[in-house]
Residue frames relative to the residue before (quaternion, step in Angstrom):
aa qw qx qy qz dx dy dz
X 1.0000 0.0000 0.0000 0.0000 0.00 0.00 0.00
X 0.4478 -0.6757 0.5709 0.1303 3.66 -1.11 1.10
X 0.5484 -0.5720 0.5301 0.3016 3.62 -0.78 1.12
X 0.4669 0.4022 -0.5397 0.5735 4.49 0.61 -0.02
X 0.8018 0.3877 -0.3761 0.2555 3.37 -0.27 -1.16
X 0.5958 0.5325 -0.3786 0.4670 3.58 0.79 -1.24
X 0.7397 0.3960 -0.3899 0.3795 3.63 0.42 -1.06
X 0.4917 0.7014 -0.3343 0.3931 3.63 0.93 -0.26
X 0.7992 0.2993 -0.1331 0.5040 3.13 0.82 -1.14
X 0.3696 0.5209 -0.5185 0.5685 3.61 1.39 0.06
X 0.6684 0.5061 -0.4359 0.3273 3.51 0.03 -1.56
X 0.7972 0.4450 -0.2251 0.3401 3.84 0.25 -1.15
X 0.5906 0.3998 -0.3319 0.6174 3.57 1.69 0.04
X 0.6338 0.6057 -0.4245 0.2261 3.72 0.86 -0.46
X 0.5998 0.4395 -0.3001 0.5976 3.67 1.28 0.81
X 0.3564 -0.8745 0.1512 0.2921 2.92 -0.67 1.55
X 0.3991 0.7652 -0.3504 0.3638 3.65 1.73 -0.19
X 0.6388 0.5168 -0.2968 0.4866 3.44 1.20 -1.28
X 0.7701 0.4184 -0.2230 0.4267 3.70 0.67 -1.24
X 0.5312 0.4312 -0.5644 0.4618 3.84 1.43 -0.18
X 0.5181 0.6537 -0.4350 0.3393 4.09 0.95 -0.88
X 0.7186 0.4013 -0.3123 0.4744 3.50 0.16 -1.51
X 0.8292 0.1414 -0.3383 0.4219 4.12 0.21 -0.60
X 0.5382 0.4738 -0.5869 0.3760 3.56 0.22 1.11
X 0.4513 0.5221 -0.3880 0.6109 3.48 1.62 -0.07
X 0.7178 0.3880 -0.3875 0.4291 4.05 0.40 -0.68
X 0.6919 0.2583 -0.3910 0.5493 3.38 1.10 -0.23
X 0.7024 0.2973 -0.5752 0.2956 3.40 -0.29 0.74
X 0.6433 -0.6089 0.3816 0.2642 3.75 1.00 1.34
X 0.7526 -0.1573 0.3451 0.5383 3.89 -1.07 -0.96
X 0.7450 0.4741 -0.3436 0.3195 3.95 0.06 -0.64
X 0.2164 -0.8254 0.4953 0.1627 3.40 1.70 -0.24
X 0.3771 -0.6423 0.6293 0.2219 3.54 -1.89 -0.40
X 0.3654 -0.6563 0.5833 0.3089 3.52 -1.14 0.28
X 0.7258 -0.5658 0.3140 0.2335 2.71 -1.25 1.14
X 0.5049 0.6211 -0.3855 0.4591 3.91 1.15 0.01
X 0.5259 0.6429 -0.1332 0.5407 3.22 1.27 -2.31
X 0.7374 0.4517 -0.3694 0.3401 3.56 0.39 -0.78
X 0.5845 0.6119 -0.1888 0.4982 2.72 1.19 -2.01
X 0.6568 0.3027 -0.3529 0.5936 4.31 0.07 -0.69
X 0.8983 0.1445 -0.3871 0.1491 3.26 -0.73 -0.33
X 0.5808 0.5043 -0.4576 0.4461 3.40 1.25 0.66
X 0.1934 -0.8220 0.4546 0.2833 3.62 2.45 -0.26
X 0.2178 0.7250 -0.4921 0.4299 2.97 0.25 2.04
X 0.2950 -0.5962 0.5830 0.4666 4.28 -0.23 0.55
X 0.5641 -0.6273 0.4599 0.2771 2.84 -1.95 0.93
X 0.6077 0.6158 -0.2713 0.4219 3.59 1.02 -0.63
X 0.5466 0.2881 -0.4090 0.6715 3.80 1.72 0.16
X 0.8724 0.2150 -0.3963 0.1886 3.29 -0.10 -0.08
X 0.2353 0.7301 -0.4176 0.4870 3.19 1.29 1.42
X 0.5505 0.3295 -0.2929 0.7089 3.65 1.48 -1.05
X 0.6147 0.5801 -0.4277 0.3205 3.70 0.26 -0.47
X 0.7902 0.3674 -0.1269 0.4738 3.17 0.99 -1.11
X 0.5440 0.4826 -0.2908 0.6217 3.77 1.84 -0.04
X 0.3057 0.5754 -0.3729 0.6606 3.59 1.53 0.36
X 0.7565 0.4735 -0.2061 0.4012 3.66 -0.18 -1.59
X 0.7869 0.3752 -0.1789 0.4562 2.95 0.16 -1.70
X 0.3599 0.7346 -0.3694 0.4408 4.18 1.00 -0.59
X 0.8132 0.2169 -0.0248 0.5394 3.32 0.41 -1.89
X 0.5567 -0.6112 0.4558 0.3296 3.67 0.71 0.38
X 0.4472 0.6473 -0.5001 0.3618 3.75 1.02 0.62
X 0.7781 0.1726 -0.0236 0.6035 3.78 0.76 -0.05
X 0.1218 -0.5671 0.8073 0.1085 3.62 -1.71 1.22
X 0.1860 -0.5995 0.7703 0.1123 2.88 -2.18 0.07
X 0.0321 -0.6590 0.7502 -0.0424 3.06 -1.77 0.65
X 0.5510 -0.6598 0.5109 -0.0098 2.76 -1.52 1.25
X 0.1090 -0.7669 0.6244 -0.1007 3.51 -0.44 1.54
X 0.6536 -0.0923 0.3349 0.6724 4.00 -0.67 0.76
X 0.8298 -0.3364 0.3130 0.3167 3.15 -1.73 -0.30
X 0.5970 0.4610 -0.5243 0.3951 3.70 0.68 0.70
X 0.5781 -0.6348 0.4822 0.1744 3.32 -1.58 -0.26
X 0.2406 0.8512 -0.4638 -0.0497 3.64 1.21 -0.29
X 0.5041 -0.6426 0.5721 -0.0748 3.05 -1.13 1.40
X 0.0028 0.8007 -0.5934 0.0826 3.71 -1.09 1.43
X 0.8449 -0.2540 0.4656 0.0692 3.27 -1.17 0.24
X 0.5189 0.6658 -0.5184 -0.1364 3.55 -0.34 -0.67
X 0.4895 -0.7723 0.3969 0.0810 2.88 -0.28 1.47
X 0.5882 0.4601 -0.2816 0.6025 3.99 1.19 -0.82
X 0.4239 0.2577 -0.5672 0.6574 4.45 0.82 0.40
X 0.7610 0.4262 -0.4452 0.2027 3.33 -0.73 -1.04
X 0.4791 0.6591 -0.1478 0.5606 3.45 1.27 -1.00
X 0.6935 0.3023 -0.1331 0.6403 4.10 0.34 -1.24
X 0.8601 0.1822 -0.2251 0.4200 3.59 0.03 -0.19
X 0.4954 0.4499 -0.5895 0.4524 3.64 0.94 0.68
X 0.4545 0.6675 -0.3347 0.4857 3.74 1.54 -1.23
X 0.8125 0.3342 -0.2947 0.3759 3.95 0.51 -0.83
X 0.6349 0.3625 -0.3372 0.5932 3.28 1.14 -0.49
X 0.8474 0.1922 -0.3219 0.3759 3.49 -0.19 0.52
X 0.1955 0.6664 -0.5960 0.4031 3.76 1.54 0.18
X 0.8944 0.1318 -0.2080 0.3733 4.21 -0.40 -0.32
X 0.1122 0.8549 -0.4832 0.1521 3.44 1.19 0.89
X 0.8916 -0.0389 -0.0466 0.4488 3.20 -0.87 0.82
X 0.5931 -0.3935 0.3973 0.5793 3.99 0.67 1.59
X 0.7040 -0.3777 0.5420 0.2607 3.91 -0.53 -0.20
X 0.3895 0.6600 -0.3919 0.5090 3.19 1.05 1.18
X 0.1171 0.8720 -0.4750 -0.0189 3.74 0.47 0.34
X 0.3839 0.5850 -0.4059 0.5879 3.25 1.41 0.48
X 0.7060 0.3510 -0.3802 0.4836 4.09 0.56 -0.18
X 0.7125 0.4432 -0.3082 0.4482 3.39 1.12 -0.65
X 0.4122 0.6898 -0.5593 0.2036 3.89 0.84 0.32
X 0.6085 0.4118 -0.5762 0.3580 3.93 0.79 0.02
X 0.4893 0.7195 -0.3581 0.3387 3.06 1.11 -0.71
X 0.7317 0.4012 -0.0900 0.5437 3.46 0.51 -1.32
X 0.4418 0.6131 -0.3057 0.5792 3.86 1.38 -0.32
X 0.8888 0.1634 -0.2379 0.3559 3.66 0.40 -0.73
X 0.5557 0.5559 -0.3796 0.4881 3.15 1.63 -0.16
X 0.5060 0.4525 -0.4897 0.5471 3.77 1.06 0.59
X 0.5053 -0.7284 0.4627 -0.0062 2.54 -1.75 1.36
């Protein structure tokens, strides 16, 4: 991953609506939410969290697909994945023995 990209995808969490969106989308896995569903359960107007989510999708934090007349909203889990890998790919000088709490919580 290229320092543009990483900063990109900071940019699209660096607010705090955008970053509750992206992890209520990681917890809802593959089945995502429609963009309404979002909007209630973070009790946001739907019309911000549309830029919110064109924010998301911008930085490659979120796909959408189109159901009938909803929007359902994912995750993408392979940025989230590529850009934990970049910010910590040089933990500790090359020690990976300092980074085991680290790596401890990022296991599921």
């Amino acid at each position: 991953m290229e320092n543009e990209l990483a900063l990109a995808i900071l940019g699209g969490l660096a607010q705090g609506t955008r970053l509750d969106t992206f992890r209520l989308l990681v917890r809802h896995g593959p089945d995502g939410l429609a963009a309404g569903d979002i909007a209630r359960a973070l009790d946001v107007p739907q019309n911000t969290m549309s830029a919110h989510l064109a924010v998301l999708a911008r930085a490659g934090l979120v796909t959408s697909r189109r159901f009938s007349r909803s929007i359902v909203y994912r995750a993408n889990l392979d940025a989230l994945r590529a850009l934990t890998v970049f910010l910590v790919k040089d933990c500790c000088e090359g020690r990976p023995e300092l980074c085991q709490s680290v790596m401890a919580e990022l296991a599921c």
